[in-house]
KERO-404106 format. One line per 2 residues: their letters; for each residue x, y, z of C-alpha. Coordinates in nm, 2 decimals. Layout:
A> X Y Z; ...
This chain:
XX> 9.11 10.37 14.57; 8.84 10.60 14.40
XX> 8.89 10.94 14.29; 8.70 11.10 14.56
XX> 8.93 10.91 14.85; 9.24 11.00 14.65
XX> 9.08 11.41 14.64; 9.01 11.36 15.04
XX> 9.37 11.26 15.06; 9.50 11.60 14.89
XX> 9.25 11.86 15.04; 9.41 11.69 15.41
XX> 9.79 11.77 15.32; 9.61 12.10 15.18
XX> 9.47 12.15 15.50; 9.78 12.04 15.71
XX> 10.00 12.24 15.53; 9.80 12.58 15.60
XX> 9.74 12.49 15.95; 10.17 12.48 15.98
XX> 10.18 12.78 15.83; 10.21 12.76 15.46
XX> 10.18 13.03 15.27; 10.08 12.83 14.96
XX> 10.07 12.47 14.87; 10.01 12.18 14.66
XX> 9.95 11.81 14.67; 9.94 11.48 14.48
XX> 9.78 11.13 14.57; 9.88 10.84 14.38
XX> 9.72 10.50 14.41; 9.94 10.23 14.18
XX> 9.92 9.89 14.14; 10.12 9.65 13.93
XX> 10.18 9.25 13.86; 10.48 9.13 13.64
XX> 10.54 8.75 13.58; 10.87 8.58 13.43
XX> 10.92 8.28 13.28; 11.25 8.12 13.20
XX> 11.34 7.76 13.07; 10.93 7.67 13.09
XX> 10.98 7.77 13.46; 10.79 8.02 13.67
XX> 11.10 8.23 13.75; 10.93 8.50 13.94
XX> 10.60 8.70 14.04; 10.56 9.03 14.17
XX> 10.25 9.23 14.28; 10.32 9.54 14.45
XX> 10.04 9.79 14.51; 10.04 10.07 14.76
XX> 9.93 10.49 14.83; 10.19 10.73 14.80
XX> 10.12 11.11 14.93; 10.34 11.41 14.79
XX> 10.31 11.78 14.96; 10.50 12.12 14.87
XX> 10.47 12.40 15.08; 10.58 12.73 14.94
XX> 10.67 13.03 15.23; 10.73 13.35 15.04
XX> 11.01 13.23 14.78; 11.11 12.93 14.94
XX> 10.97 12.61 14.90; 11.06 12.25 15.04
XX> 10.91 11.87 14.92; 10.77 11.57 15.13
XX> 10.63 11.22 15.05; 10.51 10.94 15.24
XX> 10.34 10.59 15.16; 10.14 10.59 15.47
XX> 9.82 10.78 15.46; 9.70 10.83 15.86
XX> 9.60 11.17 15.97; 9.90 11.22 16.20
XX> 10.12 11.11 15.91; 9.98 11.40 15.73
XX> 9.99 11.65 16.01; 10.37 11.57 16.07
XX> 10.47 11.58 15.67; 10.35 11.92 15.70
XX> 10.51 12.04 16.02; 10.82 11.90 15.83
XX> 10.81 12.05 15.50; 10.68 12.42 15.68
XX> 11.03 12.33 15.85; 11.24 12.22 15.57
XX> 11.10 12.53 15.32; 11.25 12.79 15.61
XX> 11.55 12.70 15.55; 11.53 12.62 15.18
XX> 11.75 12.93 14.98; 11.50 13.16 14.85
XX> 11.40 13.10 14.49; 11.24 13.43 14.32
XX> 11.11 13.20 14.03; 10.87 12.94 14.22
XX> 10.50 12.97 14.28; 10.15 12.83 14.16
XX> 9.97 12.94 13.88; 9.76 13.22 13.89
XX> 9.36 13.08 13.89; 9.30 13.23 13.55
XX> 9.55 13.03 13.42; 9.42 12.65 13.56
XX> 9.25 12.40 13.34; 8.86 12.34 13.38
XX> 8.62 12.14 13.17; 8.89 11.85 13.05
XX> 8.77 11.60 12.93; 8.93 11.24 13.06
XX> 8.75 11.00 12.91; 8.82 11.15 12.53
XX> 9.12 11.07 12.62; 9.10 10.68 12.71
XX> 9.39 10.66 12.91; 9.26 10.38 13.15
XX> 9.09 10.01 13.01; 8.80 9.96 13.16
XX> 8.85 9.61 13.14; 8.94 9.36 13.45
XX> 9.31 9.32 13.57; 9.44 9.05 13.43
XX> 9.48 8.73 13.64; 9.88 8.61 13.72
XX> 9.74 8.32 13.53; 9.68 8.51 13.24
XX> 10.02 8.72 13.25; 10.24 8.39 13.29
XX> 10.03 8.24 13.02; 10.19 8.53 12.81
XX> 10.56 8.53 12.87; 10.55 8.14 12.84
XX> 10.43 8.20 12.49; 10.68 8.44 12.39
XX> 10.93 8.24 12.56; 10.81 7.93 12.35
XX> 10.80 8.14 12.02; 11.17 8.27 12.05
XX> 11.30 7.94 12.08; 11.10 7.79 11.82
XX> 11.33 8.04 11.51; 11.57 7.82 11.44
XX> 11.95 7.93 11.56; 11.80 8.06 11.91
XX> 11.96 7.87 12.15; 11.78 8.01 12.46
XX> 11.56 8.28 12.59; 11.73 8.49 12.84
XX> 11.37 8.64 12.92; 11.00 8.66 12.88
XX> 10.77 8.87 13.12; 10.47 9.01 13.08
XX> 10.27 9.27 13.36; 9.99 9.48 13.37
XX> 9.98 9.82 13.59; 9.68 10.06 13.72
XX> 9.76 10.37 13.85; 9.50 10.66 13.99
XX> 9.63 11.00 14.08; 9.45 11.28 14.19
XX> 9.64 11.66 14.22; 9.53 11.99 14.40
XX> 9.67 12.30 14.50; 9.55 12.58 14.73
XX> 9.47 12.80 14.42; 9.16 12.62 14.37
XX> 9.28 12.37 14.12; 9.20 11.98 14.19
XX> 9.19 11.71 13.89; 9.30 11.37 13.84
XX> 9.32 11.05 13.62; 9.37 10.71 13.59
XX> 9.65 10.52 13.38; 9.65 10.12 13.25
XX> 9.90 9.94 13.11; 10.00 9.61 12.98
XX> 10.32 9.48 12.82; 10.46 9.15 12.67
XX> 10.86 9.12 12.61; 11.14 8.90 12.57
XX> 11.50 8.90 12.51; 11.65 8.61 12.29
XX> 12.02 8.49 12.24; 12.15 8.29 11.92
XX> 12.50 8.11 11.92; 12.74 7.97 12.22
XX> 13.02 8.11 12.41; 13.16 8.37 12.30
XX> 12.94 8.37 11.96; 12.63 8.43 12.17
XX> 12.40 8.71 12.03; 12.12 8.92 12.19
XX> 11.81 9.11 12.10; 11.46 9.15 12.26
XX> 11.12 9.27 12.13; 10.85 9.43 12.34
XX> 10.49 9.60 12.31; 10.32 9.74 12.57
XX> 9.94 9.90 12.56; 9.66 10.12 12.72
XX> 9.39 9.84 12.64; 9.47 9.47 12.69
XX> 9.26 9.46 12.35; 9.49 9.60 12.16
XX> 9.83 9.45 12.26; 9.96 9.19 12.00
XX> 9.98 8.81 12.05; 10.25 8.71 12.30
XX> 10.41 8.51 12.01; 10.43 8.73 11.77
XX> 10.65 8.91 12.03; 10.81 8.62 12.09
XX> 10.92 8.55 11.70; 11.02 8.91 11.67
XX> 11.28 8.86 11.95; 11.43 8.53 11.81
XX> 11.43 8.65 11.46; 11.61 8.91 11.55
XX> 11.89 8.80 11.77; 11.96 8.51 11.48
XX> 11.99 8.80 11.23; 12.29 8.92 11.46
XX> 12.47 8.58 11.45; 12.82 8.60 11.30
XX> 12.92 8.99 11.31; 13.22 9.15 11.22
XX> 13.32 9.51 11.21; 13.25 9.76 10.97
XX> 13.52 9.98 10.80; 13.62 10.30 10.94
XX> 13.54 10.64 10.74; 13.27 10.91 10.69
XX> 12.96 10.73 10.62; 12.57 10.74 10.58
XX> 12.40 10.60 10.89; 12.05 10.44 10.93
XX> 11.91 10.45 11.27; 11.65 10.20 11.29
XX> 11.29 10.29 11.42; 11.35 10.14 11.77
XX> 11.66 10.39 11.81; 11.58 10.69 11.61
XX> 11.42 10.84 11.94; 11.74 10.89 12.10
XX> 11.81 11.12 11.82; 11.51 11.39 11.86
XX> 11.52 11.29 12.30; 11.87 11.50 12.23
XX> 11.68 11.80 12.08; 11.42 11.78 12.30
XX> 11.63 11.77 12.61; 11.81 12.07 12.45
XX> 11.53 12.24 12.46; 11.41 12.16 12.81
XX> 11.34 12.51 13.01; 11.58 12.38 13.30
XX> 11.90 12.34 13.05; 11.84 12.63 12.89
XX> 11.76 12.87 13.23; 12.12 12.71 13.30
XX> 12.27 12.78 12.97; 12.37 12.44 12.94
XX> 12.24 12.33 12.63; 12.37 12.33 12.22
XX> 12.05 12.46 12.13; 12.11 12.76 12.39
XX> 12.07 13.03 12.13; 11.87 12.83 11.89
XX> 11.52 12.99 11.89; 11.40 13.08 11.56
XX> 11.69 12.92 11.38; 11.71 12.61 11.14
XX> 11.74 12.32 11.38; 11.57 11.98 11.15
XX> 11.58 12.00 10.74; 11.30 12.25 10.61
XX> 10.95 12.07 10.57; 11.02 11.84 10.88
XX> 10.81 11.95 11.21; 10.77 11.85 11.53
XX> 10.44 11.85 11.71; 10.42 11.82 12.04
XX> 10.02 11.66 12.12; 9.92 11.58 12.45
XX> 9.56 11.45 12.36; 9.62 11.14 12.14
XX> 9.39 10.84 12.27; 9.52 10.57 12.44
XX> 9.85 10.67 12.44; 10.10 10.69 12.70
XX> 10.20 11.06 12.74; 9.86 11.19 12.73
XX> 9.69 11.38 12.98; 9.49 11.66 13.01
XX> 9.66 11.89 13.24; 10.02 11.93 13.37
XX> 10.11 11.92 13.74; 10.08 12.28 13.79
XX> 9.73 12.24 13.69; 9.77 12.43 13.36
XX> 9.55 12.33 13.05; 9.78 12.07 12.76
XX> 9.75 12.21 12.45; 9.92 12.09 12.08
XX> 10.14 12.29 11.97; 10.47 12.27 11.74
XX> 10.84 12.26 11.88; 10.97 12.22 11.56
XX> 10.76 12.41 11.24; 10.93 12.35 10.85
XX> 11.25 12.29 11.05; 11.25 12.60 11.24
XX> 11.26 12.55 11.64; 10.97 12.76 11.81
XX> 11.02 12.71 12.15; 11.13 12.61 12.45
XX> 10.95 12.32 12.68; 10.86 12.53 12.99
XX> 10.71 12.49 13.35; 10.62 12.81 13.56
XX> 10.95 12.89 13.74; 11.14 12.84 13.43
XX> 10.89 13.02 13.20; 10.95 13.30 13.45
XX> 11.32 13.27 13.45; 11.32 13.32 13.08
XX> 11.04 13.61 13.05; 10.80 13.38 12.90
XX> 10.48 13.16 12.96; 10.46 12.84 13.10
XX> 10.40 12.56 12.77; 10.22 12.35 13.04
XX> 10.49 12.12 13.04; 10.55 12.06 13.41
XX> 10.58 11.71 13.56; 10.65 11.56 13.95
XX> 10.66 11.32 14.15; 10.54 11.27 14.49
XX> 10.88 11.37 14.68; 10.98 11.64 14.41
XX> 10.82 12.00 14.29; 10.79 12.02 13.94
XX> 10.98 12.01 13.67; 10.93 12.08 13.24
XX> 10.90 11.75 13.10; 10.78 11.62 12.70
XX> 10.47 11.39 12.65; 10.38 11.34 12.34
XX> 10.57 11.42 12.02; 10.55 11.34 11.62
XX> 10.82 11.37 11.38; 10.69 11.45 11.03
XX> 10.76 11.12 10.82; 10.92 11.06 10.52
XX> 10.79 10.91 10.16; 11.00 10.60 10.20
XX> 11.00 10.31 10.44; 11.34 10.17 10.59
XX> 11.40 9.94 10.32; 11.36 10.22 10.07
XX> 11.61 10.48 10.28; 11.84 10.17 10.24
XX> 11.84 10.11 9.92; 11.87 10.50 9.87
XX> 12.17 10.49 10.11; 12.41 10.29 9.89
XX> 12.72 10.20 10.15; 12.67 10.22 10.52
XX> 12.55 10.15 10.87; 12.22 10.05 10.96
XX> 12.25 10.06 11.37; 11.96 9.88 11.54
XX> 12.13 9.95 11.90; 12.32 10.11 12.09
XX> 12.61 10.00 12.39; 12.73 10.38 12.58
XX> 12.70 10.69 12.49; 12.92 11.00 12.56
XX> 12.70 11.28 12.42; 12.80 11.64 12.56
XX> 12.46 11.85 12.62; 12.67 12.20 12.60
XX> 12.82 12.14 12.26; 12.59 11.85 12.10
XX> 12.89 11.67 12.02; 12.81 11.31 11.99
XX> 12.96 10.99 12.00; 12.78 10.63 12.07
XX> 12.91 10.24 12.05; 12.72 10.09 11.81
XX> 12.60 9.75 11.63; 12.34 9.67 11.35
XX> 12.43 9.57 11.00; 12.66 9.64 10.70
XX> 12.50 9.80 10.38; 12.67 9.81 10.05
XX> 12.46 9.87 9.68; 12.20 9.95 9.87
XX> 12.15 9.60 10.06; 12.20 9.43 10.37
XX> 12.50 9.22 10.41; 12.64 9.12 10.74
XX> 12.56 9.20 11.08; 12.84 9.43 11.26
XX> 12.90 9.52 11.63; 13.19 9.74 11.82
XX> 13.18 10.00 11.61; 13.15 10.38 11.72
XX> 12.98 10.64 11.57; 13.07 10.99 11.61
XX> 12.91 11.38 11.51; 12.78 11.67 11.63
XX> 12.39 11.66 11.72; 12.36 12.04 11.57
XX> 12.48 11.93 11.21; 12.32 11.51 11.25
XX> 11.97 11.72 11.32; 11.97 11.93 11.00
XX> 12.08 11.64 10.79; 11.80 11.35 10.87
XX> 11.59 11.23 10.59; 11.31 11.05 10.78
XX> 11.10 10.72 10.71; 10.74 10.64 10.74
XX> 10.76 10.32 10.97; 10.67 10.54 11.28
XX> 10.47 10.32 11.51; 10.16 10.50 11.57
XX> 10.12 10.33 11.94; 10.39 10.52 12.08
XX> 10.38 10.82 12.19; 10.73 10.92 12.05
XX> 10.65 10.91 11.67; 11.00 10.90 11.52
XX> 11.04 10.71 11.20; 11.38 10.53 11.12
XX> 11.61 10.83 11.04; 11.89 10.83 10.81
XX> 12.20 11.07 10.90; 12.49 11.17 10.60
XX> 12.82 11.20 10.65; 12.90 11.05 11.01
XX> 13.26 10.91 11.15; 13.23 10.57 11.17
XX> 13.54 10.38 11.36; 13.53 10.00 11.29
X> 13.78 9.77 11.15
């Protein structure tokens, strides 16, 4: 669906929703479409296409405010989702926080195609995509000790979405993706080992061969063959590049304007104190090329803009939409994200950890005797007082070298003091749009053997 039938589709609920009596209102039109293929044993195991409209309308009557959605697009559809939410938002409590953005304070004059956040190239054919995952599938199981693939898939998705809101703004986008993964097992019985590998793109062009995906996955779940458990004690732990994420999605869920309106968070109090080491930042950029998280304004309409959560370890501020900018006496970061059945909430694209002068293998050898954890089974983390605790696996380090794989292990700390005690890495991969580097934490509670 183009552009201009997806900004028909939002000036209609516009419409609708003033003709039921709305005081004030906004929309969103989303047009997806996705294909995913798996393979397993050289088989076809199954195909999916799903592809469909899905309207989204909130109405806002004085303070209150109420949410509708729908996948099918006719005008008396419309007319009814607005009679509805006029309806619902009458009885909604009242909410003295909610309400669009002024009109000085919209976006105008983005730029989308800087931004490359759709491939102009043709969806793939199911041909194409099975093609893929049979070749990862084929890779795993050529690395010697897998002894089957539990997975390969590959997909491709398109979504369009257009947004508008009776304050005059109206802008949308369009989003491609494609992804290769698959998940490998080594051993038999109750010796049977699992890992996976997966890379997804914006442009077909640049995802990497299906077997080098494939290799990755086998290679690693034969390096988990054999593990035993660690010893118990206080310890140095490695997390691995494909984890370290979880680390800095604690702060930044911390920091999340809904938590913090609440007063449920461990970083409650934390503005302008010492929340990472001194010379690490964090920079939030919402303009990065063909990545992910990109976009060039939020779903209030507001302009993105870079700007740093984290500066020389200090935290700067909080990641804000406009009701919980104006909960907390402050101004909206342009951080706000929804869906088509819910109003809008602060959300993170984006981020960069600064990186380190050492790659993994060199934070290894620096870390003399402890845990490298390349995954993670549970967590119990506790967002009001950052304490942490996580089941665990990965390898054994002693001298400064690898030595054994390891698995039900549990390691345990507080997120406030883990934060201020990373020593980062330079493997960030730069196609993701979390740029955190394997991460290197002193002094945690390790519970193995």
């Amino acid at each position: 669906m183009s552009d201009t039938r997806l900004s028909d589709l939002t000036e209609a609920l516009l419409d609708a929703a003033k003709k039921a009596g709305a005081g004030a209102a906004d929309a969103i039109a989303v047009d997806g479409r996705a294909v995913s293929i798996d393979v397993r044993e050289g088989r076809l195991e199954q195909a999916e296409r799903a592809e469909g409209v899905e309207i989204g309308l909130r109405v806002l009557l004085g303070q209150r405010q109420a949410c509708v959605s729908a996948s099918d697009i006719s005008a008396r559809t419309i007319a009814e989702m607005a009679e509805r939410a006029v309806t619902m938002a009458r009885l909604a409590p009242e909410d003295p926080y909610i309400g669009l953005a002024d009109p000085a304070q919209l976006a105008r004059g983005w730029d989308v195609a800087a931004l490359e956040l759709a491939d102009p190239a043709a969806e793939p054919a199911a041909a194409d995509l099975e093609h893929d995952a049979r070749t990862a599938e084929a890779a795993a199981l050529a690395v010697e000790g897998v002894s089957q693939v539990q997975s390969a898939s590959a997909s491709y998705s398109a979504r369009r979405l257009h947004f508008a809101a009776t304050n005059g703004f109206s802008g949308g986008y369009a989003r491609t993706s494609r992804s290769v993964s698959a998940v490998a097992i080594s051993g038999e019985g109750l010796s049977m080992e699992r890992d996976w590998a997966a890379e997804s793109r914006t442009f077909q062009a640049d995802l990497p061969a299906a077997d080098s995906v494939g290799r990755q996955a086998g290679e690693r779940a034969v390096e988990r063959a054999k593990p035993r458990r660690p010893k118990t004690g206080a310890f140095p732990v490695l997390f691995d590049e494909r984890i370290a994420g979880s680390l800095i999605g604690h702060l930044l869920a911390a920091i999340n304007g809904t938590a913090i309106a609440r007063g449920a968070s461990w970083l409650r109090d934390a503005m302008g104190t010492q929340v990472l080491p001194a010379g690490i930042s964090l920079i939030e950029d919402p303009h990065r090329p063909r990545i992910s998280g990109s976009r060039p304004f939020d779903a209030e309409g507001l302009p993105t803009a870079r700007r740093a959560i984290v500066a020389d370890g200090v935290l700067q501020g909080w990641t804000l939409d406009l009701a919980t900018a104006r909960k907390l006496g402050l101004e909206s970061t342009a951080n706000a994200s929804r869906g088509t059945a819910s109003a809008p909430s602060p959300s993170v694209g984006n981020v960069a950890l600064t990186q380190g002068r050492l790659g993994r293998d060199g934070l290894i050898a620096e870390m003399g005797t402890g845990l490298l954890v390349t995954s993670f089974i549970g967590a119990t983390i506790n967002p009001t007082t950052g304490d942490y605790s996580r089941g665990a696996s990965g390898f054994w380090v002693e001298n400064g070298e690898i030595l054994y794989p390891v698995n039900e292990c549990t390691i345990a700390g507080n997120l406030h003091e883990m934060l201020r005690r990373i020593t980062p890495a330079n493997d960030a991969r730069a196609h993701l749009s979390h740029l955190v580097p394997s991460l290197l934490v002193e002094g945690l509670t390790l519970a193995g053997a």
